[in-house]
C-alpha positions in Angstrom: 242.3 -36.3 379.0 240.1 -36.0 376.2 235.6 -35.1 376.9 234.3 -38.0 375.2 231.3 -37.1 372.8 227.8 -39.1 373.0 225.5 -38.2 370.1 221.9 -38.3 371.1 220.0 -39.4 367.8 216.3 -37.9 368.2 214.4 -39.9 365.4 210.3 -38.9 365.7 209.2 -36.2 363.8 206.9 -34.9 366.6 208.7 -32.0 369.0 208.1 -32.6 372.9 206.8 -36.2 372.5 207.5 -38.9 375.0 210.6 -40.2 373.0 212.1 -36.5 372.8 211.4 -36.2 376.5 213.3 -38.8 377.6 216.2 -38.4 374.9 216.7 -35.4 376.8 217.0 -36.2 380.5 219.4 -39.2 379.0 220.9 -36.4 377.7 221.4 -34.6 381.0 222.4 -37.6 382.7 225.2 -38.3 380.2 226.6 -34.5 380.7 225.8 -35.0 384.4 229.0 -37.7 383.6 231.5 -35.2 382.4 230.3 -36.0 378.4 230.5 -33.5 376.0 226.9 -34.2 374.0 225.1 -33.3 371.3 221.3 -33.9 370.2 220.6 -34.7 366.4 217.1 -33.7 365.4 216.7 -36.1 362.6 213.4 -34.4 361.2 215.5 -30.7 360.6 218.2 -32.5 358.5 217.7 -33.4 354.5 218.5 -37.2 354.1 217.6 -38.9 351.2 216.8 -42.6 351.8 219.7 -45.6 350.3 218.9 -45.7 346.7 221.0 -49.1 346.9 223.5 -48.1 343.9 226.1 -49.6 345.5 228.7 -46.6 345.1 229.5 -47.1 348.6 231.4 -50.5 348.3 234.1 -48.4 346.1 235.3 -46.4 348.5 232.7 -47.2 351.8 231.0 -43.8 351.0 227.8 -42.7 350.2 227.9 -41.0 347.1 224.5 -39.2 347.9 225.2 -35.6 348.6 222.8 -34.3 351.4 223.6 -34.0 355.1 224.0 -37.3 355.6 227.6 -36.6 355.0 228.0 -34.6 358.1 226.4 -37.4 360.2 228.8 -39.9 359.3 232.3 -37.8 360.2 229.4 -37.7 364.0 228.9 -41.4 364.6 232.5 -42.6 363.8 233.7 -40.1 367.0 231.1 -40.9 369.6 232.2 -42.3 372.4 228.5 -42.9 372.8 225.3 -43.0 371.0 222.0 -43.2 372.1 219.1 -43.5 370.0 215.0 -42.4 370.8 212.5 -43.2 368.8 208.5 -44.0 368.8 207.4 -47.3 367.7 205.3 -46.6 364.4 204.1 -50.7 363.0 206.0 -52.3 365.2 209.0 -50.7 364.3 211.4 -47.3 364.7 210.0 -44.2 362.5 210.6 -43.3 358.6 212.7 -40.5 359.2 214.9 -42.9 361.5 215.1 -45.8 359.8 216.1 -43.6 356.6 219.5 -42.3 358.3 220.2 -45.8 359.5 219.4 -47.6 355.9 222.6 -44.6 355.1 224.9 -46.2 357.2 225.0 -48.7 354.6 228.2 -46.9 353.9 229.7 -48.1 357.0 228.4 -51.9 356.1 230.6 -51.7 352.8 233.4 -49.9 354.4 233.4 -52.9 357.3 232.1 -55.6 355.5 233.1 -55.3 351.7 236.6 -53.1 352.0 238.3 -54.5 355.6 238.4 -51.2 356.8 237.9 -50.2 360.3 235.1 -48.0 361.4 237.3 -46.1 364.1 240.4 -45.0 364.4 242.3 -48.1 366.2 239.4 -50.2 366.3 238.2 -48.9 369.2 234.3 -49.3 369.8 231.6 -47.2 371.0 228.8 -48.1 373.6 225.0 -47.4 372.3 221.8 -47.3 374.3 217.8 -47.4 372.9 215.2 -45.6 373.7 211.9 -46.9 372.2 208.0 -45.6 373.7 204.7 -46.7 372.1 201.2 -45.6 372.6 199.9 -49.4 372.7 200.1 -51.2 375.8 200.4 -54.9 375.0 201.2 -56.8 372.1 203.3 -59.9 371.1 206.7 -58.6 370.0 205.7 -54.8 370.3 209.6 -53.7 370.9 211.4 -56.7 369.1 211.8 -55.2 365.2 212.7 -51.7 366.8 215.3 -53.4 369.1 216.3 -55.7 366.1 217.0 -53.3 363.8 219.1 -50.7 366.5 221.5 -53.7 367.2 221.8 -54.0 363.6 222.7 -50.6 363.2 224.9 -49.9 366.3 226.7 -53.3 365.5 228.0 -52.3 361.7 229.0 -48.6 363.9 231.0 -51.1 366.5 228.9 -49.9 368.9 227.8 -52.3 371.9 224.4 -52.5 372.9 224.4 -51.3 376.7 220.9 -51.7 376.8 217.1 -49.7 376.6 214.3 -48.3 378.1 211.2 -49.7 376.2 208.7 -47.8 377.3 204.6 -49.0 376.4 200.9 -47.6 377.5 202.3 -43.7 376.7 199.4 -42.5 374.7 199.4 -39.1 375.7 201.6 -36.7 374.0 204.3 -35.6 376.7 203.3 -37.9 379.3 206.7 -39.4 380.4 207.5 -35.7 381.3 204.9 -36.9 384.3 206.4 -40.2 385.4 209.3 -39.9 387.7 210.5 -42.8 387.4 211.3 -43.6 383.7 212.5 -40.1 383.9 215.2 -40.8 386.3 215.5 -44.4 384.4 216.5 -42.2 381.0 218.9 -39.6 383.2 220.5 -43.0 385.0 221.2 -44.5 381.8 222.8 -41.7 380.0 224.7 -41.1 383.2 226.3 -44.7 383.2 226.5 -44.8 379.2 230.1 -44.7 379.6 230.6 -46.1 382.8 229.5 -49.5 381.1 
């Protein structure tokens, strides 16, 4: 029997934040499962944002040549994807929300071509992580939630679920709380269970 693959996508440019945190003990949780993972560190890779030429509906790839590329052959065999990220104006972070705006590929490939995103059609299941400094506010989650079921849903990618995660001011300080620790290694544990 084949190891399925989860991708942990690790979008905040800060190393050792809360997000990265629990990324990770997802992380350990999901290998704790028998998966064979790997973490992508979004700030060490060179990815241009779309530039919206539309060169991807010809052929339902990009045609911009950075390492993107690599990325894409990544998400289309995951088993499992989950994605961390800090909430920056209500929303996930540049560097994030610059890889997903490159999955436009997929969109045309999907959407504009008829072409399946995985071999067979099979789908993959996809989890958020989201963690804010602020502690209240109307909505504080929703565009960041909004915009990851927009992106795992072009992928074929269900939406398992999230750990939203407010009030973590302090750098590092879900490495403290118990709790949403074992909340992050549970999750990645039953990634593929669900």
């Amino acid at each position: 029997m084949k190891m399925k693959k989860v991708i942990g996508i690790f979008g905040s440019p800060r190393k050792e934040g809360n997000s990265d945190i629990l990324l990770n003990s997802a992380i350990k949780g999901a290998e704790a499962n028998g998966a064979d993972v790997e973490k992508i560190v979004i700030r060490d890779l060179q990815i241009a944002p779309c530039n919206s030429c539309g060169g991807c509906w010809e052929k339902g790839v990009c045609v911009i040549d950075d390492d993107m590329q690599e990325m894409y052959t990544k998400l289309v065999d995951a088993d499992g994807i989950i994605v961390a990220s800090p909430i920056y104006f209500m929303g996930v972070n540049a560097q994030l929300k610059a890889f997903i705006d490159r999955c436009q590929a997929f969109w045309a490939r999907k959407y504009i071509l008829n072409l399946s995103i995985r071999e067979g059609g099979r789908t993959a299941k996809g989890f958020f992580i989201a963690t804010a400094a602020r502690d209240t506010g109307e909505g504080l989650f929703a565009g960041a939630v909004k915009t990851i079921k927009a992106f795992f849903h072009v992928l074929d990618t269900q939406y398992v679920g999230d750990i939203l995660c407010a009030g973590l001011e302090e750098k590092g300080v879900a490495g403290k709380k118990q709790e949403l620790l074992q909340q992050a290694f549970d999750a990645g544990k039953q990634l593929l269970k669900l």
